[in-house]
Every structure is written in C-alpha cells, then in structure tokens.
N, C-alpha and C positions, 0 to 999 in steps of 0.2 A: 045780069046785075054786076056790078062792079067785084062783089064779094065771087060771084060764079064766075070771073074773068079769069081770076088768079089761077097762075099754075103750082101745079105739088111740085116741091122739091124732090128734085132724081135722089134715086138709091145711093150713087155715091156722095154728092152732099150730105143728105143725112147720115152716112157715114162718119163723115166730117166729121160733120155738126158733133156726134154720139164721141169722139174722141178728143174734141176738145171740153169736153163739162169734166168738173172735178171730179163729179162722182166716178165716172170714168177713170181715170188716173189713181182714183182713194183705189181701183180696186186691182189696177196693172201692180202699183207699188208694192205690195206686198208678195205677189210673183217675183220681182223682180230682187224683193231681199231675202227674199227662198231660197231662189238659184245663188246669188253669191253667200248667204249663211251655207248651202249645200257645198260648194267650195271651199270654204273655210273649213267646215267642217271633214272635211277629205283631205285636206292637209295636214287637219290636227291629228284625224286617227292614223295617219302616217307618222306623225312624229311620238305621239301614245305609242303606236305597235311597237317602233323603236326604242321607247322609254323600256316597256317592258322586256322586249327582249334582252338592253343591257344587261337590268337587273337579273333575269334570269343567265345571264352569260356569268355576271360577275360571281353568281352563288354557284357557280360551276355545272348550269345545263350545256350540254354541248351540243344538243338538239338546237337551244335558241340561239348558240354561236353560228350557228351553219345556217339558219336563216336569214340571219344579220349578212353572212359571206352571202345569199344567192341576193338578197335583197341592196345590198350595196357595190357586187364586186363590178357586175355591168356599167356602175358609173363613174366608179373610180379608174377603172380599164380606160375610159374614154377622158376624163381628166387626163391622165398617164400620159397617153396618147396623144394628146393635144400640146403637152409639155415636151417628148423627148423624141416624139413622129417615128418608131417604131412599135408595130403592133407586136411582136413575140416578146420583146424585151419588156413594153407595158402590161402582159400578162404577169411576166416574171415578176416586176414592181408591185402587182396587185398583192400577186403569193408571198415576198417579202414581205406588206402593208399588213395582212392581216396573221401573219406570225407575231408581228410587233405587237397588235392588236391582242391576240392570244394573250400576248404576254403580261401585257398593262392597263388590259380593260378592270383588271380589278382596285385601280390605284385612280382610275376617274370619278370624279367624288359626286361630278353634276351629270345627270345623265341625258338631258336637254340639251348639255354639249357635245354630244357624241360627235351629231353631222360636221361639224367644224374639228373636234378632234380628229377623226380619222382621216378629216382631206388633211388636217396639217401633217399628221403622219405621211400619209402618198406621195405630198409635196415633197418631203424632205427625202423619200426614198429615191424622188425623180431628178431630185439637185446631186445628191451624191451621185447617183449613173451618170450624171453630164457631169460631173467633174472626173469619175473615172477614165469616161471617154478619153474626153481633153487631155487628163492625164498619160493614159496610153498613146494617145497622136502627138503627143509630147514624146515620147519614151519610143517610139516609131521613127519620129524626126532625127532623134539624136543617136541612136542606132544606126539607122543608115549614114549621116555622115562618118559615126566612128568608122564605120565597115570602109565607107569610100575612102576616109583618110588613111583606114591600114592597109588597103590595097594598094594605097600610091607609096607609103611606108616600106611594103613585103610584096612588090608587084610577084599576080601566079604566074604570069606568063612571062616570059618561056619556063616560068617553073613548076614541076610537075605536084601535089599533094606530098608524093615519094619526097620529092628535094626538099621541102619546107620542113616536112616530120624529121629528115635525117639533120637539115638545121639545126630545130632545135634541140637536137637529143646532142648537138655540141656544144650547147652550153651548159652555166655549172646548173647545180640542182638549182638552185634559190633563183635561178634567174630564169631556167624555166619553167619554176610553179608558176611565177609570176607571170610568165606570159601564155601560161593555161589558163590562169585564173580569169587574165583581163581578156584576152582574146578569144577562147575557147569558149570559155564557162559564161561570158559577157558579162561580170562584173564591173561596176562601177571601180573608180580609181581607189572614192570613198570606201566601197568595200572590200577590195582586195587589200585596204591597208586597215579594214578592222578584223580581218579572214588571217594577216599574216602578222599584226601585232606591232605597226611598223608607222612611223608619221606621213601622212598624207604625199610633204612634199617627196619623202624620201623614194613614193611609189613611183612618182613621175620622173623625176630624173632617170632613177634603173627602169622603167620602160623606155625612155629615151635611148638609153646607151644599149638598151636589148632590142631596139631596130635599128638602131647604128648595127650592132653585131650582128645581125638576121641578114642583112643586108648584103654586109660584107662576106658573110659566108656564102649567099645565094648566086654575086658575084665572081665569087672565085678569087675571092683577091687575098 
C-alpha cells in the first residue's frame, strides 16, 4: 500500500526534527541561563569576598589585609609589569602599592571601589618609577658631559692624581672648597652656591677662573 511504501525518518533527522520544536529550546534555555547566572554569580562572590575583606581590613584585621595582599598582589605585579617591563622593580611597586594601601584603606569610604582604587594607587606608583628613571638618565647624561668637559678643562694626562691634588692644595682655601664641592663631591652649580651662601652667577665665574688656575699650574706656567 502506498501507506506501507513510506520510509521512517533516519535517527539523525529525527534528531533534527526533536531540536528544532520549541518545546526543545523552552527546555535548553534555561541551562543556558544557569551557566551564565553561575558566572555572574562567581564574579559577584569575588567582588563580596573583597567587599568584606576591606571592611574587615579597615576595622583593623590584619588577617583580611594579607588576603587582600595574596588575593591581589599576582595581579597588580603583572599590571606593574606591563607598564615599567621590569619584573624585580614591579615586585618592588607591588610592596610600595600596598604600604600605601595599609595606609589609606581606612579613608575609602566605598568599598565596591576598592578594585579601581588600588590599580589607581599601582599606576601612579608605576608613573613615579618612570619618571625617576628618566630623571636619573637625565642626571647620567649630564654627568658625563660635566666629567668629559672637566677633563678637557684639567686634562689627567700627562698628569698624575699626585699633580692635580698638589694643584689644588695651591690654591686659596675658598677656591678650593669650591672646586671639591663642584668636582669632587658633584654638586650642582645650583648647590654648591646654596652649600656656600653665595649667588649662582658668582659660583660660575670663580669655577671659571679656578680652571683657568688648575690649568695653569698643571702647565707649569
């Protein structure tokens, strides 16, 4: 018969078939905002755990400070590190970060703000080390040139340490503090004329005329 001709639908169509009817999907849907309520939910009790820890930080536990430090410090470290590309010094930044933290968790009034608190604390401990840097590769640069311009000032050679010391011990006193202070000691100009109570320009002239004399004694003239 025409009815006994038909063939049964194979296993995987009716597969199919079973995953496109609604009743099908009424009952995935709900799986599916399981898993991400179960997500949410895992983030929230991360930012709870942290809520509470504050507060126990701020009422002075030092237990919940030190879980806040294991719970945060691995991610600040790598912040750190991403900002200044040294890992010893971004440890150092972490231990700075949470001295600061010690210091002023008690003055955070919101405790939902911690996680942005404390990166903006890191950040700024990471901006200050790259400006001291810079600062020192500054203070590097200009060092070296002083040094290379007083060597062409007081060339050593052919003169020996002996010659330069017996140098200066010929001139008067004031004009050799001045040229321990600036050469020796490497004070700035600016400091050797707030070291000796004296105006700026007046430090630059008498170092001028104290390598005109260094000079001419080294000479023999």
């Amino acid at each position: 018969s025409v009815h006994g001709s038909r063939r049964r639908p194979s296993a995987a169509t009716q597969a199919e078939a079973a995953l496109s009817q609604p009743l099908f999907h009424e009952f995935l849907e709900p799986i599916a905002a399981a898993q991400r309520l179960c997500i949410m939910t895992d983030r929230s009790q991360e930012r709870l755990t942290d809520e509470i820890l504050v507060l126990r930080a701020q009422a002075g536990d030092e237990i919940a400070f030190s879980r806040l430090v294991e719970r945060w410090q691995t991610r600040l470290w790598a912040h750190a590190r991403r900002l200044i590309r040294d890992d010893d010094a971004a440890w150092d930044i972490v231990q700075a970060c949470f001295v600061s933290v010690a210091r002023q968790i008690a003055s955070l009034e919101h405790v939902q703000a911690f996680p942005a608190w404390i990166y903006r604390i890191a950040t700024g401990k990471c901006m200050d080390w790259l400006r001291a840097r810079q600062r020192l590769r500054e203070l590097e640069k200009r060092w070296t040139e002083e040094m290379h311009a007083a060597r062409q000032a007081v060339p050593a050679p052919p003169h020996t340490r002996v010659a330069v010391r017996e140098a200066l011990a010929m001139l008067s006193d004031t004009d050799r503090v001045l040229a321990q202070l600036r050469w020796r000691e490497g004070f700035s100009t600016r400091e050797t004329s707030r070291i000796l109570g004296i105006p700026e320009g007046t430090v630059k002239s008498r170092l001028s005329a104290v390598r005109t004399r260094l000079q001419s004694i080294l000479e023999g003239e």
